[in-house]
N, CA and C atoms as a LAMMPS dump frame, in Angstrom:
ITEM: TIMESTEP
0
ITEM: NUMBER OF ATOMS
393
ITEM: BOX BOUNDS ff ff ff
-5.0000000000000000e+02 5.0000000000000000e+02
-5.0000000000000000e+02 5.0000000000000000e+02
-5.0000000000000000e+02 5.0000000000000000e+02
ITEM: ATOMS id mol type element x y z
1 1 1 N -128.563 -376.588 461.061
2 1 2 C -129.443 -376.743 462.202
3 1 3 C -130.55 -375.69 462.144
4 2 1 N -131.841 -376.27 462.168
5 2 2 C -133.11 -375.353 462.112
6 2 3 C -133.221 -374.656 463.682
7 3 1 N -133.166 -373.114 463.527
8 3 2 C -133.376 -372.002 464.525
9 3 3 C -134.238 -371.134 464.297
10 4 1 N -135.287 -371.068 465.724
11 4 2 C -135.986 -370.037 465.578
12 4 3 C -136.196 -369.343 466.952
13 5 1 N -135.53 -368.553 466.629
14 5 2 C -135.01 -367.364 468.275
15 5 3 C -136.156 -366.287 468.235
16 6 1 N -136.49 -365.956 469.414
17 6 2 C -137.766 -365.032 469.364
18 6 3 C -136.737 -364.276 470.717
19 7 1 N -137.368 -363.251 470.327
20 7 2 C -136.9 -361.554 471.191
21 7 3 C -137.726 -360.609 471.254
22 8 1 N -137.786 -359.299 472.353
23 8 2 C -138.581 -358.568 472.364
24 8 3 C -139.718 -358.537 473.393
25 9 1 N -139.754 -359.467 474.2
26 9 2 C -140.44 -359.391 475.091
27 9 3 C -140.173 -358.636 476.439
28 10 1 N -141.029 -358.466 477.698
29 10 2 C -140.401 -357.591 478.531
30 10 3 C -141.861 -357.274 479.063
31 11 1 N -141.744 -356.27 480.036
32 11 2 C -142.814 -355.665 480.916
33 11 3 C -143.387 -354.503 480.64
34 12 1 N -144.364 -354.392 480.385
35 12 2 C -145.347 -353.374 479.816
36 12 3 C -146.409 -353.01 480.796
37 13 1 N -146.742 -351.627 480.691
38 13 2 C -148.223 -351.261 481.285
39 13 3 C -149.527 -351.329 480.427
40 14 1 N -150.512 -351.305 480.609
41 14 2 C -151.672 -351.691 479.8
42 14 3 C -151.504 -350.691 479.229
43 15 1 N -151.928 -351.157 477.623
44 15 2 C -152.151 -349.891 476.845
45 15 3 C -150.952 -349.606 475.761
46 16 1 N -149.387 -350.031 476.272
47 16 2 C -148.406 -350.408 475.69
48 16 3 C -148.149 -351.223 474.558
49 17 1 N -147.153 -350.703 474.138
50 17 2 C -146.797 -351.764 472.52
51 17 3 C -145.674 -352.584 473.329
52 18 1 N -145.156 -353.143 472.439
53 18 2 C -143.93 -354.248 472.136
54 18 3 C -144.251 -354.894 470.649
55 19 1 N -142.787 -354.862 470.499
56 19 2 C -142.506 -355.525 468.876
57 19 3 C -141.85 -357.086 468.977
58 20 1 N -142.258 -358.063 469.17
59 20 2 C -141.376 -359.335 468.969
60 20 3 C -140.856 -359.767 467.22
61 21 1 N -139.841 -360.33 467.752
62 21 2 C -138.382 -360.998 466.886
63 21 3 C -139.061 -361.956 466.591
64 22 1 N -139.196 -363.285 465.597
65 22 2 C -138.656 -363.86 465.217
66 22 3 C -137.491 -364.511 464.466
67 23 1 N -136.287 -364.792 464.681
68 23 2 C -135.072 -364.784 463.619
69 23 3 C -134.51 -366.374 463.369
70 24 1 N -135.179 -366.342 462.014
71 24 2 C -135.319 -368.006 461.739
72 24 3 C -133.872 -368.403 460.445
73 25 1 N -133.255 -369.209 460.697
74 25 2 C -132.419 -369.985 460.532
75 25 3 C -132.1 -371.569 460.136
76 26 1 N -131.545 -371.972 458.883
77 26 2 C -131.205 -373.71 459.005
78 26 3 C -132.316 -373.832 458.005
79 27 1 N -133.328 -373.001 457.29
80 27 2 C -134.237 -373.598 456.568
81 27 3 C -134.626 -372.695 455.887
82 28 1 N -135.209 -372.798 454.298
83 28 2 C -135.717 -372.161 453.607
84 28 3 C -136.949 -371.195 453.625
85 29 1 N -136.694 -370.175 454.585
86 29 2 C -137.574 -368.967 454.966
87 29 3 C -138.711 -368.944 454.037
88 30 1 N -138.268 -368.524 452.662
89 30 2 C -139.5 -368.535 452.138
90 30 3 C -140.707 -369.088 451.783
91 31 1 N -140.393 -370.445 452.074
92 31 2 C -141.148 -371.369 451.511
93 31 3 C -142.232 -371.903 452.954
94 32 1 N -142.05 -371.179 454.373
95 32 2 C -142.574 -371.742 455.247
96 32 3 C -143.412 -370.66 455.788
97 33 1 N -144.77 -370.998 456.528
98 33 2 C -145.501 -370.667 457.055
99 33 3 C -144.81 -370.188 458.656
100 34 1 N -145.221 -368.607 459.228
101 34 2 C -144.772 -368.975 460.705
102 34 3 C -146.032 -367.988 461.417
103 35 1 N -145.928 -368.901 462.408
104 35 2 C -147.032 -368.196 463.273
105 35 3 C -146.333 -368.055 464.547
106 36 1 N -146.792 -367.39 465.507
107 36 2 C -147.128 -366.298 467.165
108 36 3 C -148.156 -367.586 467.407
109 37 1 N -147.462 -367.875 468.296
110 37 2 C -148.507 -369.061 469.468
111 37 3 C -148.043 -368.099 470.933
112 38 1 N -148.636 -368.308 471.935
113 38 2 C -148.355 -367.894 473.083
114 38 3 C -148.693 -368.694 474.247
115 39 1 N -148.724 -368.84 475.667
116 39 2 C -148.606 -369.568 476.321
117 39 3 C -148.99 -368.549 477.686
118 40 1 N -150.142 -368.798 478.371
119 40 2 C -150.279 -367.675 479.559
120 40 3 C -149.851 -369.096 480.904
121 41 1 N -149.484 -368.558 482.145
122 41 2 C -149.694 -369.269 483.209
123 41 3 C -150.939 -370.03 483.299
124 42 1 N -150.685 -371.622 483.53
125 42 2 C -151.509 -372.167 483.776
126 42 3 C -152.771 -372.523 482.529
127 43 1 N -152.256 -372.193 481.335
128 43 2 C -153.52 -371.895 480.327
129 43 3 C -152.667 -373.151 479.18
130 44 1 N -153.66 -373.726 478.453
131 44 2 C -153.059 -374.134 477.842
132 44 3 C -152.37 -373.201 476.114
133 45 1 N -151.442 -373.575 475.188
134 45 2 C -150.923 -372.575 474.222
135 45 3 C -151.649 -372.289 473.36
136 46 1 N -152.003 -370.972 473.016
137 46 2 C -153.278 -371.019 471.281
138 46 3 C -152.318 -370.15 470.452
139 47 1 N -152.728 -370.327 469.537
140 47 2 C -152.928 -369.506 468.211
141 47 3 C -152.699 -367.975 468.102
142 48 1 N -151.984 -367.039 467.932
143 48 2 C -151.834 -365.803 467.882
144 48 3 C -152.44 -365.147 466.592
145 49 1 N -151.379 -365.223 465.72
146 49 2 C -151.219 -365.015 464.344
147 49 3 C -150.379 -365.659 463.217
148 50 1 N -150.187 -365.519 461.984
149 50 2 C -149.308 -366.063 461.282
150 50 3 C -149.201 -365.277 459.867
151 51 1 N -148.388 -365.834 459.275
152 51 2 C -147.503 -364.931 458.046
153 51 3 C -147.235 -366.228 457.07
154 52 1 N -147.632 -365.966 455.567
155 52 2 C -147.07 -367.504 455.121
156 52 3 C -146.47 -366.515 454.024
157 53 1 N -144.925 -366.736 453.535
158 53 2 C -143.999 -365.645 453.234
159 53 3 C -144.038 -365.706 452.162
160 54 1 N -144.546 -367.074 451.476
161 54 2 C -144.488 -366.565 449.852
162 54 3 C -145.701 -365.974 448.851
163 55 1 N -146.59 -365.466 449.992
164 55 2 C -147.484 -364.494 449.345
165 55 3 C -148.182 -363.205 450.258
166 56 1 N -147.294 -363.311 451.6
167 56 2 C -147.569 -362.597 452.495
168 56 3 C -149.221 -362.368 453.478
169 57 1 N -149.64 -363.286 453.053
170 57 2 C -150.859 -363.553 453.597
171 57 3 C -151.088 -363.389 455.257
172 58 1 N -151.766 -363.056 455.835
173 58 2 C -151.713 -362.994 457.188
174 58 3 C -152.873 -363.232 457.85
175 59 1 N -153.473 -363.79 459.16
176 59 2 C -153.847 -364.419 460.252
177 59 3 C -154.157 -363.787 461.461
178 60 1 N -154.903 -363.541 462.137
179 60 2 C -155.074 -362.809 463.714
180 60 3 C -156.066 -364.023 463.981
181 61 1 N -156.281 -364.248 464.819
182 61 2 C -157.515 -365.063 466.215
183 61 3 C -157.941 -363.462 466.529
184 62 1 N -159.192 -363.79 466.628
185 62 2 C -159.964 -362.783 467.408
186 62 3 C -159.627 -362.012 468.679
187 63 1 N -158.934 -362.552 469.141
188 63 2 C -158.522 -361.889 470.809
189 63 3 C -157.712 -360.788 470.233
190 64 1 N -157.008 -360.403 469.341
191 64 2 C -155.836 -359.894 468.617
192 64 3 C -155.604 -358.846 467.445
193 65 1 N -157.47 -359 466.823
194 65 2 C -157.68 -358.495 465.6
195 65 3 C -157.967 -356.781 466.156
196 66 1 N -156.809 -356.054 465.014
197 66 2 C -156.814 -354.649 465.564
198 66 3 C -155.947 -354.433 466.43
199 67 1 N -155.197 -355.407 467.191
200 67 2 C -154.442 -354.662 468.147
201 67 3 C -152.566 -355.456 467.663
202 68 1 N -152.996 -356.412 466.919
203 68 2 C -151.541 -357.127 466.773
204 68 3 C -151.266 -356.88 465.083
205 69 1 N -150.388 -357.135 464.698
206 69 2 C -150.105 -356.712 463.099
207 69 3 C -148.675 -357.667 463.018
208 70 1 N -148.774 -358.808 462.625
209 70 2 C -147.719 -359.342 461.844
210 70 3 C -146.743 -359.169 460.944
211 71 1 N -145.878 -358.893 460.65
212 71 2 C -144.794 -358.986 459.354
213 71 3 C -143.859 -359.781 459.104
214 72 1 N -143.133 -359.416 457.841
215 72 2 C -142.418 -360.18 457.419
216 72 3 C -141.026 -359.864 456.862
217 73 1 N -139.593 -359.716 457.297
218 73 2 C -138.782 -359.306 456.171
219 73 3 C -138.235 -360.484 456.108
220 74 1 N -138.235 -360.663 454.631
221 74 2 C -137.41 -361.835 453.955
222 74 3 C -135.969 -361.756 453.827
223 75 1 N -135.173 -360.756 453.428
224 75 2 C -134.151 -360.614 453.612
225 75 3 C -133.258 -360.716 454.591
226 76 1 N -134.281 -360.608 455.502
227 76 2 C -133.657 -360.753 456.96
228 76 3 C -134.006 -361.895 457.926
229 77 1 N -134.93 -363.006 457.24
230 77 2 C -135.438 -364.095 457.56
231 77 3 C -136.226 -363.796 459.273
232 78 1 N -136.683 -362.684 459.135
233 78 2 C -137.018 -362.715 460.853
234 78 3 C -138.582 -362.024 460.48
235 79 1 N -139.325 -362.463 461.214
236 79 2 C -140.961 -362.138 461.65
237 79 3 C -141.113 -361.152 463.017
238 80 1 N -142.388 -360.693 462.549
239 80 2 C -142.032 -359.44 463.578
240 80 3 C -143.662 -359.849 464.245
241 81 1 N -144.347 -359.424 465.384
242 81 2 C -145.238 -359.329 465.88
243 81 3 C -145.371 -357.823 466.299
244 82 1 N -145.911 -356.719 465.761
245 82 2 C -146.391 -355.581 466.598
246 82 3 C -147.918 -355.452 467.676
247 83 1 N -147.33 -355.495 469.047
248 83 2 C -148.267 -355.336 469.516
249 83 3 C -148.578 -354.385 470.019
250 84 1 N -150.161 -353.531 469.749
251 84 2 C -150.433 -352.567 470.481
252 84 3 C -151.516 -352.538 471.044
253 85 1 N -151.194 -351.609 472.219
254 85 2 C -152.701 -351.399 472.914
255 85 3 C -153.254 -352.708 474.403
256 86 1 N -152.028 -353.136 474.794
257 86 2 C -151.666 -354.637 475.265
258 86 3 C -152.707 -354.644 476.268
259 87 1 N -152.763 -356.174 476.387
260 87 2 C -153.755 -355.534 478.269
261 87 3 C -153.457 -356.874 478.946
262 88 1 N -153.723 -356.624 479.933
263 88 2 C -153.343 -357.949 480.653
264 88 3 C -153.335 -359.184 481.026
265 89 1 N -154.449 -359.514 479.673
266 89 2 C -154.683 -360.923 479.521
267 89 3 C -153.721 -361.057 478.143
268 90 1 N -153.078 -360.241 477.742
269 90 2 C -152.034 -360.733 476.908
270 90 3 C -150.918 -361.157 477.401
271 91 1 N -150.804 -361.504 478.84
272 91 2 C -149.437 -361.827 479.86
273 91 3 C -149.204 -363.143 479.249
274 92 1 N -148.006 -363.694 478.771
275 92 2 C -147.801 -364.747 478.281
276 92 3 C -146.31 -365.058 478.083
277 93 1 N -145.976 -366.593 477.779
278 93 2 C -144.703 -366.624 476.85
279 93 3 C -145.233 -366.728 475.719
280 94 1 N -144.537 -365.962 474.718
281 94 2 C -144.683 -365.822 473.03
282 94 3 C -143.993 -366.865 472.344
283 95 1 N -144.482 -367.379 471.606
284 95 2 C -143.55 -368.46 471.318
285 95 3 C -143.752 -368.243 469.362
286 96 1 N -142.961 -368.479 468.764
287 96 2 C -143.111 -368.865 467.278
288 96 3 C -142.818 -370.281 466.101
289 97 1 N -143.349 -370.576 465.492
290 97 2 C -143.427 -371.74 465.37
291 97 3 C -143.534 -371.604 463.037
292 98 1 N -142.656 -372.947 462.963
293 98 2 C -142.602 -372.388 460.929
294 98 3 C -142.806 -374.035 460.813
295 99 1 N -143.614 -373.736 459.042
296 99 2 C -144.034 -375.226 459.097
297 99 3 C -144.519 -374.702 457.754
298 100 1 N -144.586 -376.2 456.702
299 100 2 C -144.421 -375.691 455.229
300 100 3 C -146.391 -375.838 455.021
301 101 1 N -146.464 -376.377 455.708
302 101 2 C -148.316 -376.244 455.82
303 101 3 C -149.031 -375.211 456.214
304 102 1 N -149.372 -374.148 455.154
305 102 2 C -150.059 -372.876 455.841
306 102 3 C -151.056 -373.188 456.184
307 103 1 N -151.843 -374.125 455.282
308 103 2 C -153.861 -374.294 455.83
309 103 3 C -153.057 -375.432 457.289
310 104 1 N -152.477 -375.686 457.671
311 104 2 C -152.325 -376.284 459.223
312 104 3 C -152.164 -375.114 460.243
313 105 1 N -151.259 -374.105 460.013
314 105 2 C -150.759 -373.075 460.734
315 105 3 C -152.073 -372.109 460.72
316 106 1 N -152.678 -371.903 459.445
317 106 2 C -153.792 -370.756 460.019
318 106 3 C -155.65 -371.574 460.734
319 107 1 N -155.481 -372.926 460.672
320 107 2 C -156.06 -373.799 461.195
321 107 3 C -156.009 -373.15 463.014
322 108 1 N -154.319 -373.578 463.298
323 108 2 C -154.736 -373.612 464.599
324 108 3 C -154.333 -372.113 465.163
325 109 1 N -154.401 -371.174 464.41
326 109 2 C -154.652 -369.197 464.631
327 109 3 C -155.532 -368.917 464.846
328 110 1 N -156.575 -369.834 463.767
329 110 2 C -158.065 -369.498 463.622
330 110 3 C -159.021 -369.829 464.668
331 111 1 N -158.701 -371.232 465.419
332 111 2 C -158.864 -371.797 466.113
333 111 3 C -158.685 -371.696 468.204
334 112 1 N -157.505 -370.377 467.474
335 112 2 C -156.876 -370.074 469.009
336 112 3 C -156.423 -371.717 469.423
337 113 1 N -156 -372.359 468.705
338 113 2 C -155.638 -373.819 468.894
339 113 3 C -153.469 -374.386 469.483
340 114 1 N -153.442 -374.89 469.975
341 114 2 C -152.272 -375.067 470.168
342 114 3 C -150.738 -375.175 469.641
343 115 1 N -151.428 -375.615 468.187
344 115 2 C -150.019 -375.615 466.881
345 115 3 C -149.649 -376.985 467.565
346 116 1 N -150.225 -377.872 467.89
347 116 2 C -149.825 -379.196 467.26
348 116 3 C -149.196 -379.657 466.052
349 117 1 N -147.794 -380.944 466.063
350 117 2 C -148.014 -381.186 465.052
351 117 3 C -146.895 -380.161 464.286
352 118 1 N -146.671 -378.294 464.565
353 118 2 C -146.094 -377.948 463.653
354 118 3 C -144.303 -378.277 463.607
355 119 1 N -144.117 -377.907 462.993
356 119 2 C -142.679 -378.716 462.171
357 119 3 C -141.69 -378.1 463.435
358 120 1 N -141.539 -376.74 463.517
359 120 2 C -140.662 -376.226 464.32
360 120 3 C -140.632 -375.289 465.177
361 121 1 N -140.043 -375.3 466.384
362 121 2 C -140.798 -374.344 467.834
363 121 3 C -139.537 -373.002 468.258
364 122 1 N -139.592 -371.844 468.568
365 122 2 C -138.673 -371.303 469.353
366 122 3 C -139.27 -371.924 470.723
367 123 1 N -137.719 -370.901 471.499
368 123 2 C -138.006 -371.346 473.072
369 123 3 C -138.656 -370.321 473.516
370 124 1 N -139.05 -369.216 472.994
371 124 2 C -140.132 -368.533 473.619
372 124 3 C -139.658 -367.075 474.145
373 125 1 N -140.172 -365.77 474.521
374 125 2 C -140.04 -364.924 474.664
375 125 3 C -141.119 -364.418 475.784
376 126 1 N -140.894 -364.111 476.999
377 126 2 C -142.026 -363.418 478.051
378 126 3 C -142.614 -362.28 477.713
379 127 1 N -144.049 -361.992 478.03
380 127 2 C -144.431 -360.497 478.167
381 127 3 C -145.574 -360.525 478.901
382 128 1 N -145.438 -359.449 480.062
383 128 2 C -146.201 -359.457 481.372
384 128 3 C -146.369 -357.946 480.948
385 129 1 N -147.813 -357.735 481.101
386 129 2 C -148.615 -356.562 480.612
387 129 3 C -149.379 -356.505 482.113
388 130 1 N -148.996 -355.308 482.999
389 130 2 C -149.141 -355.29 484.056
390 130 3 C -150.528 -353.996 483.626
391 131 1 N -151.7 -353.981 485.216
392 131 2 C -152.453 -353.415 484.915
393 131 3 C -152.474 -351.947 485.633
């Protein structure tokens, strides 16, 4: 069974880090693309960042560049999101999403776009970046 559990979220003051989990399961880690989609109240979901693992390549959307930093451990099949410097339009559910199509996944990063379409979803992780 394909799993992708996201962790790490929580309540922050502006200016604050947080590190999110991805810990993916049921499918061949290496071979898949995963991206950070997020989801604010009332907004529709875009594009964060992404990681495509078999060459480590990486992704920011503009809202993000400089303050978020993606990784990857393979051994441990889990993706990491470091965020720093948060502010309060980063209030969101975090969500992560793997799919063997990287030019689809950094499509909709690039795009701040929804991730339509991608292969597989966690249920998401909160983070409210209070001001």
């Amino acid at each position: 069974e394909v799993q992708l559990v996201e962790s790490g979220g929580g309540l922050v003051q502006a200016g604050g880090s947080l590190r999110l989990s991805c810990a993916a399961s049921g499918f061949t880690f290496d071979d898949y693309t995963i991206g950070w989609f997020r989801q604010a109240p009332g907004k529709e979901r875009e594009g964060v960042s992404c990681i495509t693992n078999i060459d480590g390549s990486t992704y920011y959307a503009d809202s993000v560049k400089g303050r978020f930093t993606i990784s990857s451990d393979n051994a441990k099949n889990t993706v990491y999101l470091q965020m720093d410097n948060l502010k309060p339009e980063d209030t969101a559910v975090y969500y992560c999403a793997a799919d063997l199509r990287p030019g689809l996944v950094r499509v909709w990063v690039h795009t701040s776009g929804a991730g339509y379409g991608l292969d597989y979803w966690g249920k998401g992780t909160p983070v409210t970046v209070s001001s």
